[in-house]
N, C-alpha and C positions, 0 to 999 in steps of 0.2 A: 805717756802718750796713750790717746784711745783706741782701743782693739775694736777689729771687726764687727764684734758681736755688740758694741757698746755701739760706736756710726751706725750700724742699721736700726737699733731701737730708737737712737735720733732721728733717724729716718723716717722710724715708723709713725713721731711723734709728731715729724714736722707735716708727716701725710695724712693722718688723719685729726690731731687736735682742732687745728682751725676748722674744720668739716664740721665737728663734735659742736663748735662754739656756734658756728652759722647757723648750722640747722636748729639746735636748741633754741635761739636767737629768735630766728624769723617764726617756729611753728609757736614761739609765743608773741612776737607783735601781730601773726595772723588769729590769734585766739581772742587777744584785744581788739581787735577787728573787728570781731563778731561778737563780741559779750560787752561792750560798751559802745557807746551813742556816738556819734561824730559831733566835736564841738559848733556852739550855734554862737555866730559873733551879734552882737548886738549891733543893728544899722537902722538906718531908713531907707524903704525902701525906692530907690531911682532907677531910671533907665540909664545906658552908657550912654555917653556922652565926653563930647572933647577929646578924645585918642589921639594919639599920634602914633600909627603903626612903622614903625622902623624898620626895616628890611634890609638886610647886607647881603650883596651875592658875589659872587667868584664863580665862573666855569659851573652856572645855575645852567640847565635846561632852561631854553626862552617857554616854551610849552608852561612851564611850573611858574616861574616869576609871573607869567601872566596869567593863571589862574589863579596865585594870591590877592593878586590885582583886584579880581572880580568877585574872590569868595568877600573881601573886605567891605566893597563898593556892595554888595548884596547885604549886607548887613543893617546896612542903613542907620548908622549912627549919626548922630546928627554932631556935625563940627567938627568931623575927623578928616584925618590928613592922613597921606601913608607917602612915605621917603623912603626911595631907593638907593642906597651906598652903593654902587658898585668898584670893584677892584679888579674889574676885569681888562686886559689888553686893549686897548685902543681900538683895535681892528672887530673887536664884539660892540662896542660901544655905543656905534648907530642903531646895530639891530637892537639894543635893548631899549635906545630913544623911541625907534620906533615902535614897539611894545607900550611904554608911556604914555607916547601919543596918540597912539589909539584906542587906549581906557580912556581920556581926559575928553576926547570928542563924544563919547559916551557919557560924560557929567559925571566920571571920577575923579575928584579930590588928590593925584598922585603928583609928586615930583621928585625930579632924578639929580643925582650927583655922582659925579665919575672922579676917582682920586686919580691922576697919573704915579702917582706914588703912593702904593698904600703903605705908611707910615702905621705902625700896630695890629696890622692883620686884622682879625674880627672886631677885637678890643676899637683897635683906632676909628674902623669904620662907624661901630657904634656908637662913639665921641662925639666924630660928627654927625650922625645923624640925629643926638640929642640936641647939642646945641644948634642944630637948625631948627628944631618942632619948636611948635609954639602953643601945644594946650598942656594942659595941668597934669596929663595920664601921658603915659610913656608904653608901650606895647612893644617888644621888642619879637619880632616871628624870622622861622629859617621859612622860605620861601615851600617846605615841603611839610608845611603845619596848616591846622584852620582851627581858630577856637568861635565856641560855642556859642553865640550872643548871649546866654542865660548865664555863660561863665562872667564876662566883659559887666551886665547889669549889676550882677555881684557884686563883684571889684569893685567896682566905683562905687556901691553904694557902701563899703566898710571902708576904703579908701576917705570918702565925704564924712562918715560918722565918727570913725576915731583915727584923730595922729597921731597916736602909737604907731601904727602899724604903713613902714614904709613900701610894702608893696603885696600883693594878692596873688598866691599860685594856684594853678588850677590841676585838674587831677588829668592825667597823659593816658590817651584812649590809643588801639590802633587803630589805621588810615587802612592801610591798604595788605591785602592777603594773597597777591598774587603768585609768589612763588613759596617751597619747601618753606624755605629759609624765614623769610619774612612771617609765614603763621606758624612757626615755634617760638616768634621773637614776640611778635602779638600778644602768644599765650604768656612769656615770661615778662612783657612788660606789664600786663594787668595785674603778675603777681608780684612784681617789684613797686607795683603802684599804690598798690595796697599794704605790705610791708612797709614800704621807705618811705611812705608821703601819708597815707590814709592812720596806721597804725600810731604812727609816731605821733603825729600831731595830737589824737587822741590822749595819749600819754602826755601831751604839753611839751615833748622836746621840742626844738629847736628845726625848724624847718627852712632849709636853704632854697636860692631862688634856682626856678627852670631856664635854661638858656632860651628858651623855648615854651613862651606858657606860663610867663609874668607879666601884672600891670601894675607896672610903679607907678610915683609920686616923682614926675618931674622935679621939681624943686628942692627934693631930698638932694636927688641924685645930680641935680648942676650945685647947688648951694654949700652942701653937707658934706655928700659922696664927694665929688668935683669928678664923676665920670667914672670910667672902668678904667681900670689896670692897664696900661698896653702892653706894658711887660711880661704878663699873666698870661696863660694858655687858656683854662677854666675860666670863661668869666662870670659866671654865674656863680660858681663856690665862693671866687675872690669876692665878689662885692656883697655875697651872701655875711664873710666874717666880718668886713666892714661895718655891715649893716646891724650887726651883735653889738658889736665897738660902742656905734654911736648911741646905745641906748633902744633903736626900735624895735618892732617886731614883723611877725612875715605872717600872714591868713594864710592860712589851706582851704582851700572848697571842693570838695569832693563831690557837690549835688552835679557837676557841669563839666564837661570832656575839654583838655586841649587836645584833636586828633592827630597825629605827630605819624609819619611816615617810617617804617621799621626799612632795617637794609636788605634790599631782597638777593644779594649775592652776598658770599663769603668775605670776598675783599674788602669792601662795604664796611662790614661787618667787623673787620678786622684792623681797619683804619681807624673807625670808631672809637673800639675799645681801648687801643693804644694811646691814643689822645687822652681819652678820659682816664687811663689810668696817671699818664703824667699829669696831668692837670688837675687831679684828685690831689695826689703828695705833691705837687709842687707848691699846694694851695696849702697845704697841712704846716711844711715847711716855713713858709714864707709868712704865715699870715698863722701862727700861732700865739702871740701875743694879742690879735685883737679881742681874740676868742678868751683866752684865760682873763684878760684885764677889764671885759666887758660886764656890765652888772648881773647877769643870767647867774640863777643858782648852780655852784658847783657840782651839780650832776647834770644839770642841760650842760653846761660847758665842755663837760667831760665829754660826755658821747656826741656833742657837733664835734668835736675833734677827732673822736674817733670812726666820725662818719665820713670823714675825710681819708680815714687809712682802708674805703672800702674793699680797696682790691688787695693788701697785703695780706689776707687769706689765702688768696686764691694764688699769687708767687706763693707763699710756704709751702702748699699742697703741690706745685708745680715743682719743687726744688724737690723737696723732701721723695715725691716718686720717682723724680731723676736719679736722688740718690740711691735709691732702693734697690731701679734695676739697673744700676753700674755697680752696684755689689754685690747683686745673682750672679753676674759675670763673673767677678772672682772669687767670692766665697759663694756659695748658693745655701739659702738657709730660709727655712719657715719663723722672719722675724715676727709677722702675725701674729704666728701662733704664740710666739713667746711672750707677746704681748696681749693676749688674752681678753683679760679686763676692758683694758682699752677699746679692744676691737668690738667686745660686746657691747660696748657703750657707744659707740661709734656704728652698730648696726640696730641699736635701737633708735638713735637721735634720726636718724637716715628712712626707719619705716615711718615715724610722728613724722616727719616733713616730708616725705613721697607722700604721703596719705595727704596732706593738707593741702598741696599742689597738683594730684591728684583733684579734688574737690571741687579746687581753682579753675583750673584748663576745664573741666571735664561740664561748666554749668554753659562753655557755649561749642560745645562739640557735639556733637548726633551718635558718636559710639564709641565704647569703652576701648576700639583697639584704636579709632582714631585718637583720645587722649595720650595712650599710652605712645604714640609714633610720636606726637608732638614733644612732649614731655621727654622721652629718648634723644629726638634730635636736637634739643634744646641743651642739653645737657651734655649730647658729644662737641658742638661747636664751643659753649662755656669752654671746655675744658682742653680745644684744643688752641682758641687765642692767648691760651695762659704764656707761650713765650714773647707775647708780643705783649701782654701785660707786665709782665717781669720787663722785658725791657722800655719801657716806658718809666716801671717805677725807680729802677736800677738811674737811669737819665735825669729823673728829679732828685732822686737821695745825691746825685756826684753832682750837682748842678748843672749840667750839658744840655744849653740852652736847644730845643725843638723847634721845627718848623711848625707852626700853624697848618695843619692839614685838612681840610672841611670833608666829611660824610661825604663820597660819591652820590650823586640822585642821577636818576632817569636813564638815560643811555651810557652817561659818564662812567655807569658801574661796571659797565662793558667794557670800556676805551681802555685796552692794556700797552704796556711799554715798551716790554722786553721780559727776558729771560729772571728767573730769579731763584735765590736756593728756595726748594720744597723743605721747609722747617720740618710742615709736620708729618712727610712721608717718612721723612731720617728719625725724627722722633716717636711715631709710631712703629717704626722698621724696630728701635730697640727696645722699646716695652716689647714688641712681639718675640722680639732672640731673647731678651730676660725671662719673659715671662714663659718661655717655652725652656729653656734652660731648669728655670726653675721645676716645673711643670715633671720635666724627668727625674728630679731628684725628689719628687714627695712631699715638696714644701708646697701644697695643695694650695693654702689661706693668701699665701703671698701671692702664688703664681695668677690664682683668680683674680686680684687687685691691678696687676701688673696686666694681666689681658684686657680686663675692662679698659684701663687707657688707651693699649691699644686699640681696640677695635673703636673709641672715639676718633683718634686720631685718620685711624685708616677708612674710617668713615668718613670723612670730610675732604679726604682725598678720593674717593671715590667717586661722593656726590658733587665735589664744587671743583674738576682737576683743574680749570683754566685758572679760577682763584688758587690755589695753589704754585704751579708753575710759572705764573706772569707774574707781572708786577703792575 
């Protein structure tokens, strides 16, 4: 049986290894970032033309659903259509006709479909709103996105030059900065955009489609694909492995923004992550065999797979701290320091990617303490959705099927329920007693580790208490 002093060096292993491996990871796809060219696809070049923009809403703000309307109709592509899925109540229904109807008296190209039943949630909506379009381009937007026209001319012009390539992603800019929350998420989506979309592609991996911020090839996707998953939570990872399956391939264009709305409250925020964490492994699970049996070289295969296990970093470093400080509790002990090496490794991998995220955030901010606040808050909310990431991936690993929950927008980020347990006050309440615990007995390395989470935690109860307490 293992002793104390043996569990906490697990501990210490499961709290900082994957840290070690991420940061390493990313402060080298952001190197290739910057020290090689972004791939040029060979096309001719067109304007967009023929889209069918797709739009699915649920419990949308009417305000946002009709502003997609018109960013679309402003565009001015010539033969495009935009179809609205709704799955919303019966009793919203006219007011979003009427929405419809009063882009279409303006010589907008829209039309509505209301499911009484939404059969597949997002997946099903999208079904149908494929096989109603009727041009060759398929656009699939959440009502709180607007892409580029420079991105759209792109597309279709790689789209028209090679069939290889079943669909075109574009690179995900932030929308909107209005609260705390929302410009520390800005600042990490342009670094995750460049890591996970910009870097990679560069390297030639394997690039999966945006839910948000793709223009397929109809005809793949009714003929080939036969649609998305309804079964599926992720639809964009699932029909991403498919699309490996069948032999094509996926463009990146990084010249041209999809603008894509960040969550500007905690809840938001937290709704989010949990979805995407299940529907990250539920897709890893489920749709591993398309990925291994697909013709892609055994290293693109390898890592679309394990782009798929992205958040099982972030449960092990969540588990692994848990364990740490429920064994200051009982034994209290400087395992840090005992692991040494480690920790030295783990605080050099930690300055190379503060410094390169630093870089990041700091090329569209006016002053060094504003970087670093961003950067800070960015880093407390990561760390404190980690229980709601774990349980997400915990749901996909047992198979316990999930509701389809969509991103709160507009006022709906507001609209609470009821009461609910404060995860992360209880959570940060016991890094705070471990890590003070610890703190009295001289185990300095640990207790520092053990505080840093807390004051994430109790940070995010400070700043967002109503997301915390409600539901």
């Amino acid at each position: 049986m293992l002793d104390l002093y043996t569990i906490g060096l697990f501990a210490v292993m499961f709290a900082l290894v994957p840290q070690i491996v991420m940061y390493i990871a990313y402060a080298f796809l952001i190197h290739v970032s910057k020290s090689k060219s972004q791939i040029r696809y060979l096309y001719l070049k067109r304007e967009a033309h023929d889209i069918s923009f797709i739009i699915p809403v649920r419990r949308e703000p009417l305000e946002y659903i009709e502003r997609a309307i018109k960013r679309i109709c402003e565009l001015n592509i010539p033969n495009y259509e935009v179809i609205i899925i709704s799955d919303d109540e019966f009793s919203v229904k006219n007011a979003i006709v009427e929405v419809v109807e009063k882009a279409r008296r303006v010589g907008c190209n829209v039309w509505f479909i209301w499911r009484s039943i939404p059969k597949g949630a997002r997946t099903g909506a999208l079904n149908i709103g494929l096989y109603a379009s009727k041009n060759p381009y398929v656009y699939i937007m959440d009502v709180d996105t607007y892409p580029e026209k420079c991105f759209l001319d792109i597309a279709v012009s790689i789209l028209e030059s090679n069939s290889e390539y079943a669909c075109v992603v574009g690179r995900w800019g932030p929308l909107n900065y209005e609260s705390r929350l929302s410009r520390a998420l800005a600042a990490g989506l342009k670094y995750m955009t460049t890591t996970l979309y910009k870097a990679r592609s560069i390297l030639g991996l394997y690039t999966y489609p945006l839910g948000t911020g793709t223009l397929y090839r109809s005809d793949y996707l009714k003929e080939i694909l036969k649609g998305w998953d309804e079964s599926r939570v992720q639809d964009d990872m699932e029909i991403g492995a498919r699309i490996m399956y069948a032999g094509f391939k996926v463009a990146y264009v990084d010249e041209c923004s999809i603008y894509v709305e960040n969550p500007s409250t905690y809840r938001a925020f937290r709704v989010q992550q949990y979805r995407w964490a299940y529907g990250a492994l539920d897709t890893a699970i489920t749709r591993a065999r398309y990925i291994f049996r697909s013709n892609y070289p055994l290293s693109v295969k390898l890592e679309a797979y394990f782009y798929l296990l992205q958040y099982i970093p972030q449960v092990l470093i969540f588990l692994g701290s848990i364990l740490l400080a429920l064994l200051q509790i009982k034994y209290p002990f400087d395992y840090l320091a005992a692991a040494y090496p480690l920790l030295l490794l783990y605080i050099v991998a930690m300055i190379i990617h503060s410094t390169m995220l630093y870089r990041e955030v700091r090329v569209n901010t006016s002053t060094t303490w504003e970087t670093l606040t961003l950067m800070g808050r960015l880093v407390a909310v990561t760390d404190a959705i980690s229980p709601y990431t774990l349980t997400g991936s915990l749901r996909a690993i047992f198979r316990i099927k999930t509701e389809y929950k969509r991103t709160p927008k507009g006022f709906y980020q507001r609209v609470y329920t009821g009461l609910r347990i404060p995860w992360e006050l209880l959570i940060g309440l016991l890094f705070l007693f471990a890590g003070a615990i610890t703190l009295l007995q001289k185990a300095i390395l640990t207790a520092i580790f053990l505080l840093l989470h807390a004051s994430a935690y109790l940070y995010v109860v400070a700043r967002f208490p109503r997301d915390v307490f409600y539901k």
